[in-house]
C-alpha positions in Angstrom: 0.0 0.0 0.0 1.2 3.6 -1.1 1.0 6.3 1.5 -0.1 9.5 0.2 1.2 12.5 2.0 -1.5 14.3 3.7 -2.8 18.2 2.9 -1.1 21.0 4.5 -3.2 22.0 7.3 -4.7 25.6 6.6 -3.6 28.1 8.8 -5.5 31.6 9.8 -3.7 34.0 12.2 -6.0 37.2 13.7 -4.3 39.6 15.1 -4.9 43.7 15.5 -3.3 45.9 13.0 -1.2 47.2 16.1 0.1 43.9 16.4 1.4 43.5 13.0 5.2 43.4 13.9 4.9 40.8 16.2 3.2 38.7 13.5 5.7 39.4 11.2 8.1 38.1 13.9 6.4 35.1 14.3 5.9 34.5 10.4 9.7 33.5 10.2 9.2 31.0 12.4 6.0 29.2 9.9 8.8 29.3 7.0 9.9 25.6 8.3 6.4 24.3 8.7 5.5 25.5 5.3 8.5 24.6 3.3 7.8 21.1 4.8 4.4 21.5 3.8 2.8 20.7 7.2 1.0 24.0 6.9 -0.5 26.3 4.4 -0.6 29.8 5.8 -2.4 32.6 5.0 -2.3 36.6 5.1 -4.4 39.2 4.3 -2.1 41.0 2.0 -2.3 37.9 0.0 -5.9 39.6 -1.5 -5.7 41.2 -4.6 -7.1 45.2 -5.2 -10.6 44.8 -6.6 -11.8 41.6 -4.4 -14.3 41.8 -1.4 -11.9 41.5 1.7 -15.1 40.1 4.2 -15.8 37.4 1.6 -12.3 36.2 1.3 -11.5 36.5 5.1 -14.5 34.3 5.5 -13.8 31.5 2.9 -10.2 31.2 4.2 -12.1 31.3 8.4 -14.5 28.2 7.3 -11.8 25.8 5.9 -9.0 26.5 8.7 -8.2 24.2 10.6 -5.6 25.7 13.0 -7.1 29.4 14.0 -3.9 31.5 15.7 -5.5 34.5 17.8 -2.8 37.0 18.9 -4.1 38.6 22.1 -3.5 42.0 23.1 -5.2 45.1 24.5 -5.7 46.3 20.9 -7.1 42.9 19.9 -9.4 42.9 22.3 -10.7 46.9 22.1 -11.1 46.3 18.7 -14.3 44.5 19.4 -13.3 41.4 16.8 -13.5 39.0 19.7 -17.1 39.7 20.4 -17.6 40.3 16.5 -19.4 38.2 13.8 -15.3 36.5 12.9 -14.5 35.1 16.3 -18.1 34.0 17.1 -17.9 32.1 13.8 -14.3 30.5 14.7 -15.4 29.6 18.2 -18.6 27.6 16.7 -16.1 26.1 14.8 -14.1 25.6 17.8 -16.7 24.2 19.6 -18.1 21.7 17.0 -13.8 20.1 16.5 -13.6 21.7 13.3 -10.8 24.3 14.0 -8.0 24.0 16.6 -7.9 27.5 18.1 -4.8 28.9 19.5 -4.5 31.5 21.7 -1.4 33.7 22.0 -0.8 36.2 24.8 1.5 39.0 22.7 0.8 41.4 25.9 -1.1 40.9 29.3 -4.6 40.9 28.8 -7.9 40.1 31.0 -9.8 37.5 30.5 -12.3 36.7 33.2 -15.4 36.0 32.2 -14.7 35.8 28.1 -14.7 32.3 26.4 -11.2 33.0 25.9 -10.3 32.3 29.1 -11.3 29.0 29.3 -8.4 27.3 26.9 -4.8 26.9 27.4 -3.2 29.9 25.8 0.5 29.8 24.5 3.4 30.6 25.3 2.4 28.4 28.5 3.4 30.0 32.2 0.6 33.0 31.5 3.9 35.2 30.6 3.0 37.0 27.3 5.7 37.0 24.5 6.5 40.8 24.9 7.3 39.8 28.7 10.1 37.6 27.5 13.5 39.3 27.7 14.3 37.6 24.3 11.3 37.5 22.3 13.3 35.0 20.3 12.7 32.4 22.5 8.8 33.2 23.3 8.4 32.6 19.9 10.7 28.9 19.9 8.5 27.9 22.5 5.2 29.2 20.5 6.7 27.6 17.3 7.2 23.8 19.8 3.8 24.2 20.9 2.4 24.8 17.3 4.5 21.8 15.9 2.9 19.6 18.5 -0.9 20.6 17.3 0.3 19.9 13.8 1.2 16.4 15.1 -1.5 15.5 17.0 -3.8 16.5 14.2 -2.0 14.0 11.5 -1.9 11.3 13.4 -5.6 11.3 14.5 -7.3 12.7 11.2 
């Protein structure tokens, strides 16, 4: 018997505009997993002038199946995580269809939001700008990620 290689898994990543350089920081680290085609990421720059942003945010939402939220004040003020988006990728959650991945960029509350429920990344509860080397916040992140990506091959 042959073994085909499986799909890359798709990958969203929310974040606030604010936050953009620590995404970009943390996009260097998805080079390995997509050059070894574990995972196909995703970015909104990737839509072309011309083409309804909501429609293709929402295409790419319904067929991820690893959802990275990057948690900070802004992400949270911005009023996304009570919006139509994360209600939509929580149902998702909810129902196995999307592994959702919280990660604290900056301290922020959570009592009493859904959110606070899951296991956020990097583990400890100390955000990645905490870290004295973001470097390794982000080597952790990347370990944690890498495990998901396992666990989800071997049981689908």
């Amino acid at each position: 018997m042959v073994m085909r290689p499986q799909q890359p898994l798709a990958l969203f990543m929310s974040y606030s505009q604010k936050d953009e350089a620590f995404k970009q920081e943390f996009e260097d680290y998805l080079v390995n997993f997509q050059q070894a085609q574990l995972i196909s990421g995703w970015a909104e720059r990737q839509v072309q002038p011309g083409i309804d942003w909501s429609q293709v945010i929402d295409a790419r939402l319904a067929t991820a199946q690893i959802f990275l939220l990057f948690l900070s004040p802004s992400m949270l003020s911005s009023g996304y995580c009570s919006g139509a988006e994360f209600r939509e990728a929580w149902q998702r959650r909810n129902a196995g269809d999307v592994h959702m991945i919280p990660i604290s960029l900056h301290f922020v509350d959570l009592t009493g939001h859904s959110l606070g429920s899951i296991q956020h990344i990097p583990r400890g509860a100390k955000p990645v700008s905490s870290w004295p080397r973001r470097s390794e916040a982000w080597a952790a992140i990347y370990q944690d990620i890498r495990r998901v990506i396992q666990h989800y091959q071997s049981n689908h």
